[in-house]
N, C-alpha and C positions, 0 to 999 in steps of 0.2 A: 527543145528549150528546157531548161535547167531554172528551178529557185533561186535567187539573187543570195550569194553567199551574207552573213551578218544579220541574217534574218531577223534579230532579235533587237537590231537596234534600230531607231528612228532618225531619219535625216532633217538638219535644221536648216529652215526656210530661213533668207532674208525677209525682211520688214517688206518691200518693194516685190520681190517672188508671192507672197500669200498677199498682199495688195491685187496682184492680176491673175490668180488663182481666184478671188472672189469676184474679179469685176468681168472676166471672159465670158464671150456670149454663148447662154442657152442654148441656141437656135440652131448649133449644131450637138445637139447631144452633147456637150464636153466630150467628143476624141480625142482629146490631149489631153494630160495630165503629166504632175509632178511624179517621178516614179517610185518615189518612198509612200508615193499614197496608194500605190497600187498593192492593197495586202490578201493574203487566201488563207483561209482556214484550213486544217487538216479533215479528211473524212471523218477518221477517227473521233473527232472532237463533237461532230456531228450526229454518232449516234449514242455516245459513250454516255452512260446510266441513263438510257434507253431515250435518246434525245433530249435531255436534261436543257438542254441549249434554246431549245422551242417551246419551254415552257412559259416563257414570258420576253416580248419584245425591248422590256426595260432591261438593261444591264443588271448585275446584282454588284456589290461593293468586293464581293471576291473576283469578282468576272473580271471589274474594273480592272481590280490588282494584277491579274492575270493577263491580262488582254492581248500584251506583244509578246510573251508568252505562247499563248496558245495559236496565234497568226504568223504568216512570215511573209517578209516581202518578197514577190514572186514577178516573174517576166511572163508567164500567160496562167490561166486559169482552168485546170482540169471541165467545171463547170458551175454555172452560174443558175443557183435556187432561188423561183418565185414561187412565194407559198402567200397564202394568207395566216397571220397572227391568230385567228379564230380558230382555225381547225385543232383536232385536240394533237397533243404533241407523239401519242401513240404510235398513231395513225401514217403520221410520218415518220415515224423510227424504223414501223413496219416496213414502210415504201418502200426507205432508205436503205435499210437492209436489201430487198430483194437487187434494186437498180444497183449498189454499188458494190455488194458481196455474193450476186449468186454465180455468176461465172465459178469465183473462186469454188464455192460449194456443191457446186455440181462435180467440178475436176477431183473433188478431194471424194467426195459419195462416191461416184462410179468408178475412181479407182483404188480405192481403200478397201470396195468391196470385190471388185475384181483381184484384187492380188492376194487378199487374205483367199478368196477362194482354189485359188494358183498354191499358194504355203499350204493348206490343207490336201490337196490333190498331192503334192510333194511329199506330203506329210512332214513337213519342218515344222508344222505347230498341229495339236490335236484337235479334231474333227467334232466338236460339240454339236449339240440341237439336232441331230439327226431322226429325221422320217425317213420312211421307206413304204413304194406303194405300188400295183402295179406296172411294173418299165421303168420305176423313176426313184430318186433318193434326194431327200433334198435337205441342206444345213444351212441354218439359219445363224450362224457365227458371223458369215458377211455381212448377213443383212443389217443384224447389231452394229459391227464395226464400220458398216458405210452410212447409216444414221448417225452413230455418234460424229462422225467426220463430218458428214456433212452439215449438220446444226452450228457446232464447231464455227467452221470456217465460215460459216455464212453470220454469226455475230461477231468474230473475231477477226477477220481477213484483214480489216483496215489496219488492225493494228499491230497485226505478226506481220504484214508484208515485208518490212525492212528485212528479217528473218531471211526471203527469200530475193537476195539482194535490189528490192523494189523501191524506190523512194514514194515518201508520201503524194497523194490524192488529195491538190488544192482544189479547194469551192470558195465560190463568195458566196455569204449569208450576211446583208446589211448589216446584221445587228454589232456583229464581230469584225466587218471588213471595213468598215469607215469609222474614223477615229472617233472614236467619243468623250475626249477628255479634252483638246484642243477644240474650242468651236470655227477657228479659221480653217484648221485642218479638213473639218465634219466639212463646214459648208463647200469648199473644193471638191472633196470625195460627191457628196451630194450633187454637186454639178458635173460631175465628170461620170453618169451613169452611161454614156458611149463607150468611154475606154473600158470600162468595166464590162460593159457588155461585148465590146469587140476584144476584148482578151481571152473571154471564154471557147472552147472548143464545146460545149453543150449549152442550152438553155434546156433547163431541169425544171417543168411545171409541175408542183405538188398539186395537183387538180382534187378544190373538197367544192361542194356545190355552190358555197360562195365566194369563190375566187372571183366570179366575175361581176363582185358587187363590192370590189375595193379598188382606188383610186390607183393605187401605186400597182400591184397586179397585171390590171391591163396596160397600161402607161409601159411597163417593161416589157411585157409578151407584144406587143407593136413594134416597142424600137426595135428591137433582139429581132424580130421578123423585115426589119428594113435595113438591119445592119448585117446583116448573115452573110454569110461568103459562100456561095454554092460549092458543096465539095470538102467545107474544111471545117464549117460550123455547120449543127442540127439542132431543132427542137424534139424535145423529147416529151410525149406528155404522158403524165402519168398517177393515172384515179388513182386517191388513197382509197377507193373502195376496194381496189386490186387486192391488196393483204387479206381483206374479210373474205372475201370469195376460196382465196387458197389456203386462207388456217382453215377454212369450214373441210374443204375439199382433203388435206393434211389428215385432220381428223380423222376423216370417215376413211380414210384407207388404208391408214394405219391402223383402224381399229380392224378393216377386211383382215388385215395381211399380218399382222401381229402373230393371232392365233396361230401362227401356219411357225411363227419362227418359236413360238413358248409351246408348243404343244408336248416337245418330251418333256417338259417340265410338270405340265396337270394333264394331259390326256391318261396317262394313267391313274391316276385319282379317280377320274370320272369315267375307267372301264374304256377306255379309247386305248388299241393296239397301234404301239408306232412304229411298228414294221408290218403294217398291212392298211395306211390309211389309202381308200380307195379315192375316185376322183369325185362321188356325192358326199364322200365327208370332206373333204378338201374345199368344197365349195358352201357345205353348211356353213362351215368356219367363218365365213363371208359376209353372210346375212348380218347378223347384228351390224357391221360397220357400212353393210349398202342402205340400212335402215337412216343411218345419217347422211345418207342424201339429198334426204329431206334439208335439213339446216342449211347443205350447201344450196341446195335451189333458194330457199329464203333467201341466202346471202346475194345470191346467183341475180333475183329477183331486186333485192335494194340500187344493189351495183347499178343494172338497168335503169331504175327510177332515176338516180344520180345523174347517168348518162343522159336521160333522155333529158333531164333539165336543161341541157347546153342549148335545145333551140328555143325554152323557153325564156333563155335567159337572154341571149345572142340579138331574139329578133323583135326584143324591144330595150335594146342596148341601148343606154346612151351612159358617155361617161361623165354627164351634168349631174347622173341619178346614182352614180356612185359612192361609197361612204368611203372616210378617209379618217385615222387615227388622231392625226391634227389638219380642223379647218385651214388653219393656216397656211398648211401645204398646196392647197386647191386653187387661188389665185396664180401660185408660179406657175405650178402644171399648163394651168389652160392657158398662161401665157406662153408655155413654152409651146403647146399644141398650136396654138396661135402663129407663131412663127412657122414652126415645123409644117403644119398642114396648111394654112392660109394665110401665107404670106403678114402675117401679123394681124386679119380677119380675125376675131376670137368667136364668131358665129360660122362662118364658111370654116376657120381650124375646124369646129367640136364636129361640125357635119362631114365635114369630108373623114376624121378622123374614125365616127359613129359608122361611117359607112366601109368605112375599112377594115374594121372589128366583125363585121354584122356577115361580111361576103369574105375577104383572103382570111382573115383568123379562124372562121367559123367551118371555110372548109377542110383548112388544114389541121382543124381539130378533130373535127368529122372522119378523116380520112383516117387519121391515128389511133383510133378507138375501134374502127374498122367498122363504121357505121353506114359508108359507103359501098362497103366490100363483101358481094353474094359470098357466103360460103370463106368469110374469115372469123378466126380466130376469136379472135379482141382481146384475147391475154398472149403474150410472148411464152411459147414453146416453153422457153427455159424456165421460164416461173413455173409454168406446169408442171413438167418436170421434176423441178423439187419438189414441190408440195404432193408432189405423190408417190415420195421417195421407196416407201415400203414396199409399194406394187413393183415398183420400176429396179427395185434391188432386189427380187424374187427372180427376176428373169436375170439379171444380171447374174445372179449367186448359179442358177443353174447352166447359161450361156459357157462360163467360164468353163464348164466340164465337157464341152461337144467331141475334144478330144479323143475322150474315151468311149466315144460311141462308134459302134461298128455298123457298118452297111453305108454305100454312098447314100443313098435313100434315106435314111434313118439319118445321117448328118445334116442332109440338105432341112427336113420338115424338122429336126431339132433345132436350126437356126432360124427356122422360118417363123416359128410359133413367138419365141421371145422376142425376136423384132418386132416383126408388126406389134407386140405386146408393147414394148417397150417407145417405139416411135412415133406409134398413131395412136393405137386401142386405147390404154390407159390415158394418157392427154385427152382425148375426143370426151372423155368423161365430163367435165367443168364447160368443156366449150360447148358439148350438147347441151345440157343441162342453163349454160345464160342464152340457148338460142331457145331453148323451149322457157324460158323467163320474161320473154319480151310480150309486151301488151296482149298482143293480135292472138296470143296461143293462151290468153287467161281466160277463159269460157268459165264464168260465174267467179270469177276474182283471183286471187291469188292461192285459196283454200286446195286447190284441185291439184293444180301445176305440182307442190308441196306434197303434196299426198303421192302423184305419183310417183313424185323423182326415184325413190328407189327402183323402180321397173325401169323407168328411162335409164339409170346409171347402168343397165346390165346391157342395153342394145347396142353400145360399143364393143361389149367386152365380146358377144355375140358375131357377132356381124366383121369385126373389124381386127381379131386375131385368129392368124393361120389355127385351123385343126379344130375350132371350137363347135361350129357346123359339122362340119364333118371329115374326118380323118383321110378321104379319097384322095389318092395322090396325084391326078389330073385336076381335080377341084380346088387344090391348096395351091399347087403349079399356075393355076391361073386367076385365083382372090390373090395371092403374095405380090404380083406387081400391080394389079387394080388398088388394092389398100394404099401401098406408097404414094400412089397417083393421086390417091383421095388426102392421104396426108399434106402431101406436096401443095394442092391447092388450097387448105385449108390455114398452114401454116407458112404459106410463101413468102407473107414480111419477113417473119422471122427466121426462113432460111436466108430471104436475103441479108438481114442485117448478119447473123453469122459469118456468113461468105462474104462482107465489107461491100453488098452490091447495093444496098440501098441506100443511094448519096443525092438527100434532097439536093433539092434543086429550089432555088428562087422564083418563085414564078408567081407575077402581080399582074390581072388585070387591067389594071388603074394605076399607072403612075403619080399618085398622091403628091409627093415632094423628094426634090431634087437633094440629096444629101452629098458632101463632100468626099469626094475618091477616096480611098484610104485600102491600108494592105494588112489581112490578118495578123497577126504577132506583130507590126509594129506601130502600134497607134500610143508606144508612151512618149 
């Protein structure tokens, strides 16, 4: 589907059409709607001067001015954001970035880095930042040019994609998606949170710890979970703690890996030969940025606390003990909950509804956070990934060069090393580090964990890339598919999502309430 061309203009209702737009019954979600009411925001709009847009749930008298402007009427909905108003608007610029521009910025890092390294070897353009040590030469010109790419792309993707013949990335964000200057209009859009909901191909949860102590929040993360089309719509949930963990993790490896790409620049100042850096200076280099792993354990460690609130939030849910922006709003709600869950019950609603929050919401948040799952993850591969650009464009800047290595032997352990580098080792970093964060490993509190992280940060790099143990070519032959295997299980959601294999599925318990059949994309 395609945005409704005219996007900029507003269709007008008869007298008698916004009469039965305001009088139609709740009790089905509104899955119908007028279709000039159906409007999506651009991404772009979304993160543009650093989510400017979440800084306040009030309009501003510019915004007003702007409003159909900045919206278009659209026939389905890239994705549909529940955030809480409270949370700081940072926090979600952060999020927003990674969820809706790191693809891009991954493709543009690893290959901006790889082909500048390809023009060098070519020599079409000249070969700067060169070390030399040992068996090995290494330049750090990629590594620059797939950092700057990839920062780039990852603030900017939304809004160069047209560039790369892409149309824009609709969202609905209330604030901007329901009209606010017609109040017959508003009230319509405000009853029709079905179609709105059933138009999206994501629900997009900004998860801060008090998400689930807002009225409207959970009221959306439910229907969106009873309206979902196994296959074609998914929830997405997603900790704004996520970003602090990976700028902490960002930091500290770029501060490792840095030194390695400026070193022709001050290693001579400080009496350092850069055509004989061995592999204990190569690794000195390192220390101060493993030192900051400490920070990311802190971060590593809040993340945690954050997460762990969900069951204490969950399992004494109720959404009577919810706070809501306007009172006002709270009577319709539990009337509509009233219908929807108990048959017009407004006691059997809140209970049956409480108990649906408490057990299907609670597990399928559970399951996404990977709090269910021995031996996962609980950050998406790809974010890792970037946030540890520096390491990961190291192996990539020297990957590029396997070409020129002679011996079957010496090719095969030349690719071996950067992989597992590049796939497991470096990743495992952040994901050990929030498994050694969790309660049960804080022996005297949080003080210890923090202290040790820099040792913990080094037991991947150890253990989990070819050749670092030990150079033995039987030994590397038989760690290079063990690693991938340990990768494989660790990050299995997120191979699956990659590979399009992870396609929830609907799956309730409890048949709660009977909702009216209806077909993705066409509920206007």
């Amino acid at each position: 589907s395609s945005p409704i061309a005219g996007s900029g203009q507003v269709e007008t209702m008869p007298a008698a059409e916004k009469k039965k737009l305001v009088e139609k019954g709740d009790g089905e979600l509104g899955l119908t709607m007028d279709p000039s009411l159906l409007r999506g925001a651009t991404a772009d709009l979304l993160i543009k001067n650093r989510s400017e847009i979440f800084s306040s749930n009030v309009l501003s008298q510019k915004d007003l001015a702007q409003l159909h402007e900045s919206t278009a009427i659209v026939s389905f909905l890239h994705d549909f954001f529940s955030h809480s108003w409270r949370t700081a608007r940072l926090d979600k610029w952060a999020a927003l970035l990674l969820y809706l521009n790191v693809r891009a910025a991954a493709v543009a890092m690893v290959g901006s880095c790889f082909l500048w390294a390809l023009l060098e070897d070519f020599k079409a353009v000249p070969r700067l930042l060169v070390i030399t040590g040992p068996g090995y030469y290494f330049s750090g010109m990629p590594v620059l040019v797939g950092l700057c790419s990839g920062c780039f792309f990852l603030i900017n993707w939304q809004r160069i994609r047209k560039f790369f013949g892409l149309g824009p990335r609709y969202c609905f964000l209330d604030k901007v998606c329901i009209d606010q200057v017609d109040e017959v209009r508003k009230s319509a859009g405000i009853a029709s949170l079905g179609a709105f909901l059933g138009s999206a191909e994501n629900f997009v949860v900004l998860f801060s710890p008090d998400y689930f102590s807002r009225l409207w929040c959970c009221y959306e993360l439910a229907a969106f979970r009873h309206l979902q089309v196994a296959g074609k719509q998914k929830i997405t949930f997603l900790p704004l703690a996520f970003p602090r963990v990976l700028f902490a993790n960002a930091v500290a490896q770029s501060v490792m890996c840095l030194p390695h790409v400026l070193l022709p620049i001050f290693g001579p100042w400080v009496g350092i030969d850069i055509n004989n850096v061995d592999t204990n200076m190569y690794l000195a280099l390192c220390i101060p940025g493993s030192l900051l792993s400490a920070w990311t354990m802190y971060e590593a460690q809040r993340y945690v606390d954050a997460r762990d609130m969900i069951d204490e939030q969950l399992e004494n849910f109720s959404i009577t003990k919810t706070e809501c922006y306007e009172e006002k709003d709270r009577p319709r709600v539990e009337r509509e909950i009233a219908k929807w869950f108990g048959d017009g019950d407004r006691d059997e609603g809140i209970r049956k509804f409480d108990q649906y929050v408490k057990t299907d919401v609670r597990e399928l948040i559970e399951d996404m956070v990977g709090k269910r799952k021995p031996f996962g993850a609980g950050i998406p591969w790809l974010y890792i990934l970037l946030s540890s650009t520096c390491a990961i464009l190291e192996d990539i800047s020297m990957f590029a060069n396997i070409y020129q290595i002679h011996g079957v032997w010496d090719k095969v352990f030349f690719a071996m090393s950067p992989l597992t580098c590049i796939l497991v080792g470096t990743p495992m970093i952040p994901v050990l580090l929030l498994w050694c964060a969790s309660k049960e490993y804080r022996v005297g509190g949080k003080g210890p964990m923090i202290f040790l992280a820099p040792l913990i940060g080094w037991i991947p790099t150890y253990l989990l890339i070819v050749g670092f143990v030990t150079p033995n070519p039987t030994f590397c032959l038989i760690q290079f598919p063990l690693v991938l295997a340990f990768g494989a299980v660790v990050f299995r959601d997120s191979i699956a999502n990659l590979l399009g294999l992870n396609k929830q599925r609907k799956v309730q318990k409890q048949q709660y309430v009977q909702l009216p059949a209806h077909s993705y994309g066409s509920n206007l």
